[in-house]
N, C-alpha and C positions, 0 to 999 in steps of 0.2 A: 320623301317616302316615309321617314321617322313620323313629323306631320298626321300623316292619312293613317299610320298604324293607330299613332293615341288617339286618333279622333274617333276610329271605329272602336275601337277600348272603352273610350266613351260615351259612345253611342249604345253598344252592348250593356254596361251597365246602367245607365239611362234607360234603357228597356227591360233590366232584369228588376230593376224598381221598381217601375211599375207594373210589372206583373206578381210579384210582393205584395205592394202595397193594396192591389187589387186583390187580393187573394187573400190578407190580412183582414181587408176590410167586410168581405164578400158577405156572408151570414149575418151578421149584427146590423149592417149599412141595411139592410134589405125591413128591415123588424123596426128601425125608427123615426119616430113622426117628424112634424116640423118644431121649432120650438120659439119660445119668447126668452129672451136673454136678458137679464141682470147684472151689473156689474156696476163696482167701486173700487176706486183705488187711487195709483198714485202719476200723475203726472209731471213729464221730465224727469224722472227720477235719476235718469242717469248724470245727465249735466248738472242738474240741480240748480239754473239760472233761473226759471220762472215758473218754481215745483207750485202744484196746489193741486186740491182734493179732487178729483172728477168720476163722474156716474155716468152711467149710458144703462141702453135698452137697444137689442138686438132679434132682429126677427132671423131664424135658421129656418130654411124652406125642405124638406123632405123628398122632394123631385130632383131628379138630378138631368147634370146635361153633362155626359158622359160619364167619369167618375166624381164630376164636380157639383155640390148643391150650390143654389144661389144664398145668399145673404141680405139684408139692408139692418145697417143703425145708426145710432144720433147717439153723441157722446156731448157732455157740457163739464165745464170748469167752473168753480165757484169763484172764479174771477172775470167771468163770463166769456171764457172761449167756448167756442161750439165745433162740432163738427158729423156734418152726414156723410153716410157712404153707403157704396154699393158695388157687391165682388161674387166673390165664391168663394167655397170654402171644399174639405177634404177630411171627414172622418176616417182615422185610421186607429182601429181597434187594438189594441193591446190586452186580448185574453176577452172576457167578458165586460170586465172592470172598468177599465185602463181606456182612453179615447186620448190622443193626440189629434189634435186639429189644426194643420196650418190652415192658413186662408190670405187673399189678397183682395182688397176693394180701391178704386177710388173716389174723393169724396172733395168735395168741399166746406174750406173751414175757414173762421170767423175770429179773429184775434181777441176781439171784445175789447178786456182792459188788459187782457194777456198775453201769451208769447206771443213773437211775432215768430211765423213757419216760412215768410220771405213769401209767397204764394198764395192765394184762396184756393187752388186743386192744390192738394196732398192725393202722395197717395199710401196706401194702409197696409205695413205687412206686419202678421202677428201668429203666432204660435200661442195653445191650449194643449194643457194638459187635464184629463178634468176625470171624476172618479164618476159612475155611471151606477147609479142605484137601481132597484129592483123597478120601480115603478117608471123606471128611465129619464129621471133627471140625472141632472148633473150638476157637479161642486168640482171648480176649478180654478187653476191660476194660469192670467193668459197675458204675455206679455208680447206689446209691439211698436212698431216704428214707425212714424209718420216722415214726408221723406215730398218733399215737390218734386225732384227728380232735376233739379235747375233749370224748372222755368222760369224759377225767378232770379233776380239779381243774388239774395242770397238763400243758403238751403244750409239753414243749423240743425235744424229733425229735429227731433223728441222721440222720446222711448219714455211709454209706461207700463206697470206694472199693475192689473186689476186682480179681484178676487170676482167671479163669475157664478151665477147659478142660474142653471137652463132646464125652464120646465115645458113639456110637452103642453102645447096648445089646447089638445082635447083636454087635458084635466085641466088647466087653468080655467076654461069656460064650462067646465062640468057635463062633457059629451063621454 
């Protein structure tokens, strides 16, 4: 009986989040575009076995499929790892400013001359925090995890740490 009490505890606040987060997001989510994504920084940063520089480009779609937008990007190392993907993501507005974006894709990646992820599926969980300018870009720092989940023999991950800026589609192509 203990069981079934904390699970609907659970569940209640499970549901009181997302109707938060829904409601945090409501106004701003509705007002912005799709965006093309930039980003540089640091990979593995945390283990630090097979650290090096890597850059990506990130397409943000402005449609959503329930409270979730789709995603796709292509991330590469300058040791030549690579890595695509494809998920969703989750603007959650913090005031005007302020944008926290978790997001989840999976992708496939490419060791190159670089780490080995034990896998070719990863899959991608990564948190943004990012400052939202008048014109509605964004400057942020978004760190995340790559993670095969053990479909392979081994699953070391990597976690990095990029600097981000996402600018709306229309002004990039001058619409």
């Amino acid at each position: 009986m203990a069981d079934i009490v904390r699970l609907s505890k659970g569940l209640r606040c499970l549901a009181a989040a997302i109707v938060m987060l829904t409601g945090l997001s409501g106004p701003a989510l509705a007002q912005d575009p799709s965006f093309l994504s930039f980003s540089a920084g640091y990979f593995d940063m945390n283990r630090q076995k097979d650290t090096a520089v890597e850059v990506g480009v990130q397409w943000r779609g402005s449609e959503k499929l329930w409270i979730f937008q789709p995603m796709a990007g292509a991330m590469a190392t300058f040791d030549g790892a690579g890595y695509v993907y494809g998920g969703i993501s989750l603007d959650i507005f913090l005031g005007n400013r302020l944008v926290f974006r978790p997001s989840f894709a999976p992708g496939l990646y490419a060791k190159g001359k670089g780490y080995d992820l034990g896998h070719v599926v990863e899959f991608r969980s990564a948190a943004e925090l990012a400052w939202r300018f008048d014109n509605r870009s964004r400057l942020g720092i978004e760190f995340y995890h790559l993670s095969n989940a053990h479909l392979g023999d081994k699953n070391p991950g990597e976690e990095s740490l990029t600097l981000t800026y996402a600018i709306p589609i229309d002004r990039l192509f001058g619409k």
